[in-house]
C-alpha angles and dihedrals in degrees: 000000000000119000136188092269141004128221107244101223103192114209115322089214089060097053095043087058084055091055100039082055082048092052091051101054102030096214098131107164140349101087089319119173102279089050089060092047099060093038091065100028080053092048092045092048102043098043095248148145132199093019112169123190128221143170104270139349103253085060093048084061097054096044084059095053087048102053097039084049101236119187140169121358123005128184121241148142125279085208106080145075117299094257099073091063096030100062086042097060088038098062084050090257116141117230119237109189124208114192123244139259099266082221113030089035089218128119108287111235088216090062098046092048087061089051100055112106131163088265087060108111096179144325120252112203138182135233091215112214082344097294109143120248122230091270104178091051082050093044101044086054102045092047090044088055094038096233130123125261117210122196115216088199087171093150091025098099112142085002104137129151114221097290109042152330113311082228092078092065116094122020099278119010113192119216117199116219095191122151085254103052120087087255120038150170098199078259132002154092138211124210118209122209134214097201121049106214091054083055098053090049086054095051079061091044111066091047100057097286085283110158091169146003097270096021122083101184109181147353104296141166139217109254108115119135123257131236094247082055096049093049088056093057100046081057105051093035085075097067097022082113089057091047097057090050094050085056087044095059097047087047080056092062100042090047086057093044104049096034118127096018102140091198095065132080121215120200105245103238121216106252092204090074143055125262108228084182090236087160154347114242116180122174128215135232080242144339088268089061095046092045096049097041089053087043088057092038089057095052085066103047095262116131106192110182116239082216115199108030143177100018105253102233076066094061109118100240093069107092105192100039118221113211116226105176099185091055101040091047088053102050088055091061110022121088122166118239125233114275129167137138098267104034109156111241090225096057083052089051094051084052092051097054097046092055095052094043093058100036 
């Protein structure tokens, strides 16, 4: 069975060594030795500064709204995964969505601009696939209008222009770790701050708010990273260089296979920034192709992702619904393609020729 992606495991005799290490010294959580080590291994690779890890990437991102304060309504995208919106509405923030780039299937700056009101507290986008948003449109109107703007850089990991990590722009960017992303710690996230001191309350923040011993500071919450996580991600972290050019390489297939077929739609990627092959989107002519082309691809065994889907200003829990043609338009003809680091050229070549044979 093939699947959209596949989870990279390093050496197990690697990891063993790390929790052999674990068992001897019994310090299994709360800002132990390997969670040190990949904050700062993380920090040092990415070309970053105040990273904080946590256990998985939704709660990086309310960790985020809390600590920035976020209240009433906040600007984001209806393409991207649930989580996004989900974290948002949890934390009893309203969902204001701005519709996506028809090409680079990101939020549009434009329409986030005619959303923007005085109860705006702050605007939430999406690097969709990786693929860099247009940050300095994002950021000139986020600091015109003196609210936060917070990165949900989910499939961004290693993704820099020439100066510097696409995790630096905004106030706070979010990073998932999960088994299915390129760099993982079974499960996982970091956020990166801007500002330092925003950085040192949520520190506090994601172990009960606790600055000392005796001393409970503020409102705060569980979600720090264990030691068994950690010890993942200083593993993989290793060959995370030959993974991503082993994705590369199989991009690379599909983008010769597929080239020059008028009836699909490519993401357009921002050239300003790096391509980390976190996945591979293709959009269809309609819904009917897409469906039948998945339908053909299962028979044999093959598992592409419609990824996103549904659009996310659809979901039932939204009372009053907001239409966003582009998006919802995309996510009825767009799948991602499977993509992983040993992905065997033959099963691409069968995709590729299914897609062609049922255009």
């Amino acid at each position: 069975m093939i699947n959209v992606t596949k989870t990279y495991l390093p050496d197990i005799h690697k990891y063993q060594s790390y929790i052999e290490k674990i068992f001897q010294n019994g310090w299994l959580t709360n800002n132990a030795q390997f969670v040190q080590e990949l904050q700062q291994a993380l920090s040092e690779y990415l070309g970053v500064r105040n990273l904080l890890l946590v256990s998985n990437g939704t709660m990086a991102l309310q960790v985020a709204y809390k600590v920035l304060n976020l209240k009433g309504k906040v600007i984001t995208t209806p393409f991207s995964f649930v989580a996004t919106t989900s974290s948002l509405v949890w934390e009893n923030l309203q969902p204001v969505f701005a519709d996506i780039d028809p090409l680079t299937f990101n939020i549009d700056p434009m329409e986030v601009e005619k959303k923007l009101s005085a109860d705006v507290s702050g605007i939430v986008a999406t690097h969709v696939y990786g693929n860099a948003c247009d940050v300095e449109a994002l950021e000139h109107l986020a600091r015109n209008r003196g609210i936060p703007l917070v990165f949900d850089a989910a499939h961004a990991f290693g993704v820099r222009d020439n100066k510097q990590s696409i995790l630096n722009y905004g106030d706070i960017s979010i990073i998932s770790f999960h088994s299915t992303k390129i760099f993982h710690t079974i499960e996982g996230g970091a956020l990166v701050f801007k500002d330092r001191n925003v950085f040192e309350r949520a520190k506090k923040m994601i172990n009960f708010g606790i600055e000392s011993p005796t001393l409970v500071s503020e409102i705060g919450i569980n979600c720090k990273m264990n030691e068994m996580e950690a010890a993942m991600g200083l593993c993989v972290l290793q060959d995370v260089d030959a993974v991503i050019e082993a994705r590369k390489a199989r991009a690379e297939i599909y983008n010769q296979g597929l080239r020059g077929l008028g009836e699909l739609q490519f993401q357009k990627r921002n050239l300003n920034f790096s391509n980390n092959y976190s996945h591979y989107p293709v959009a269809f002519r309609n819904e009917a192709v897409l469906l039948k082309i998945i339908e053909k691809m299962n028979k044999e065994g093959i598992f592409p992702r419609r990824y996103f889907y549904p659009s996310l200003n659809t979901l039932p829990y939204f009372q009053e619904r907001q239409e966003m043609p582009v998006s919802e338009d995309l996510t009825k003809r767009i799948m991602c393609l499977p993509l992983f680091h040993d992905l065997d050229e033959a099963v691409q070549s069968r995709i590729i020729s299914i897609i062609k044979e049922n255009l």
